[in-house]
C-alpha positions, -999 to +999 in steps of 0.1 A: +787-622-378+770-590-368+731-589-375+713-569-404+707-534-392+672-539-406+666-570-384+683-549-354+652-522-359+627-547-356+642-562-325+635-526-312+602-522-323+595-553-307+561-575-309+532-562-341+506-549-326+478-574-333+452-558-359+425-578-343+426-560-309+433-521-323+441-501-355+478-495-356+491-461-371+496-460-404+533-453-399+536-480-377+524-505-403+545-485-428+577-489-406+577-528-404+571-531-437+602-512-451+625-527-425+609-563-438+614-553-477+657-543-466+662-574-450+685-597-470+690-635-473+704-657-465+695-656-425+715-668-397+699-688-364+703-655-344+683-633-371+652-659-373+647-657-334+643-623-335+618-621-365+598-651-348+596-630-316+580-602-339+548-620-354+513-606-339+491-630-320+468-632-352+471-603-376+487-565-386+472-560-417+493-591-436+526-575-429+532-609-408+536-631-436+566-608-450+579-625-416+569-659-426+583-660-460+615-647-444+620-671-417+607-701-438+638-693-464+662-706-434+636-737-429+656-750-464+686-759-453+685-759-414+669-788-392+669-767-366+640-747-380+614-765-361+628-760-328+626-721-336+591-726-348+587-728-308+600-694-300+572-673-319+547-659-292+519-666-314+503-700-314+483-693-338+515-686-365+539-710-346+505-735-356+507-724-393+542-727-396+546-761-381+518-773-406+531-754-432+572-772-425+555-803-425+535-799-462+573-788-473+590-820-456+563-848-472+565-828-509+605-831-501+604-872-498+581-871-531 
């Protein structure tokens, strides 16, 4: 199965510029965004690596948790999810989303 063209686009913008460290262009911003709001679910393995290797180290402006929401709809069905948690760049966000997999799992057994 081929990849979204959208998630293709981020792969070549690469890593968000972190927020915290400099002001990003506007267009920049704007650009991650749309390619975020055209990407479609469900998401394969393949497609989460990529959009783990684009979160910032902290922050750009919230765009990041378009990233998180995204990635967190494979954690649903797929085990694997926490061993893909390790492959974002960020420990601050691979932090959140281990804490955040591990609320969902303990609300599951409930």
């Amino acid at each position: 199965m081929d990849m979204q063209w959208a998630i293709d686009e981020l792969k070549a913008l690469g890593r968000m510029p972190d927020s915290t460290d400099c002001e990003p262009p506007e267009e920049i911003v704007g650009r991650y965004e749309e390619l975020l709001a055209r990407v479609t679910l469900p998401l394969t393995a393949e497609e989460v690596k990529v959009l783990m290797q684009t979160f910032p180290e902290s922050t750009m402006y919230e765009v990041e948790w378009g990233i998180l929401h995204l990635v967190e709809s494979f954690a649903v069905s797929n085990p694997g999810y926490r061993q893909l948690i390790e492959l974002c760049p960020s420990g601050e966000w691979r932090e959140t989303m281990t804490i955040r997999y591990e609320n969902w799992e303990k609300k599951k057994l409930i």
